[in-house]
C-alpha positions as CSV (number, residue, x, y, z in Angstrom):
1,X,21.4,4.6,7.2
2,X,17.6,4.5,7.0
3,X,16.2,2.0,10.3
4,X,14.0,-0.6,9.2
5,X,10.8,-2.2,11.1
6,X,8.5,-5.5,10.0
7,X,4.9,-5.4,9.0
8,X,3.4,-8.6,8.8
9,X,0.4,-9.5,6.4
10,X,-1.0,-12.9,5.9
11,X,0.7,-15.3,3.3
12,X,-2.3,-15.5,0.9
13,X,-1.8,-11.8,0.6
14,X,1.7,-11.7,0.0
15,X,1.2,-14.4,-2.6
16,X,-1.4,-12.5,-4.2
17,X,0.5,-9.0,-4.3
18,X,3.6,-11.4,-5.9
19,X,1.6,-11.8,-8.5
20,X,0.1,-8.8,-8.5
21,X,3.5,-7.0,-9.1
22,X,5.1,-9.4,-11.3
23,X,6.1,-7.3,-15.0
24,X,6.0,-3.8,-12.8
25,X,8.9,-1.8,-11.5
26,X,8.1,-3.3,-8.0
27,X,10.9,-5.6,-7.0
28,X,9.1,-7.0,-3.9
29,X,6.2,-6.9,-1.7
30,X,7.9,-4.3,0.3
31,X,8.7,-1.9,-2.5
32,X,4.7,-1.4,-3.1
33,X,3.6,-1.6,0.2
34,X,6.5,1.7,1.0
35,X,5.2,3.2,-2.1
36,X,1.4,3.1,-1.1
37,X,2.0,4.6,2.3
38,X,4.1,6.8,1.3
39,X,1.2,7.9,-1.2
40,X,-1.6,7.9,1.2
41,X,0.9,9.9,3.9
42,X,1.7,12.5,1.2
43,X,-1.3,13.3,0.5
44,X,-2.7,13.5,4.2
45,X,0.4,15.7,4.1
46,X,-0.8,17.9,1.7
47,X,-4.4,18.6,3.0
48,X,-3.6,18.1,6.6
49,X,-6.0,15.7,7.2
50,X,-7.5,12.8,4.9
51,X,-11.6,13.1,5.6
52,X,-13.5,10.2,5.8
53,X,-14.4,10.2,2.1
54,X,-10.6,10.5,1.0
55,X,-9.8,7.5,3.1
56,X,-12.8,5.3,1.8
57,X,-11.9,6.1,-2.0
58,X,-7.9,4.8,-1.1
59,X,-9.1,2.0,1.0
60,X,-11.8,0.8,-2.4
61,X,-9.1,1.3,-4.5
62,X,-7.0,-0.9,-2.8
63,X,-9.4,-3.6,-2.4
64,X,-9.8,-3.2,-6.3
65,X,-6.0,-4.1,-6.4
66,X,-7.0,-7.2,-3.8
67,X,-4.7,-5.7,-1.1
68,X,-7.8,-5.4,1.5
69,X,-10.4,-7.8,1.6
């Protein structure tokens, strides 16, 4: 049985990813938050190391989503 820990992001943002994720296969504002670090650790995975660039281009895409401010 897989261990669990809490990440904690402030309510506006949960609301927002709520509505974000409403009509998509995510079933909670746990489900995408696993699903994006498991994308971004993946591909650091991959090429060993994310370079600045790489990390900038996830980080802008994410605050095109409204996950990062």
């Amino acid at each position: 049985m897989a261990e669990y820990t809490t990440v904690s992001i402030p309510k506006d943002l949960a609301d927002r990813v709520d509505e974000t994720i409403e009509g998509t296969s995510f079933q909670s504002t746990s489900d995408l938050v696993r699903f994006l670090l498991r994308s971004i650790v993946i591909q650091h995975q991959r090429r060993g190391e994310l370079t600045e660039a790489e990390f900038e281009e996830i980080a802008e895409q994410l605050r095109g989503l409204g996950y990062l401010e």
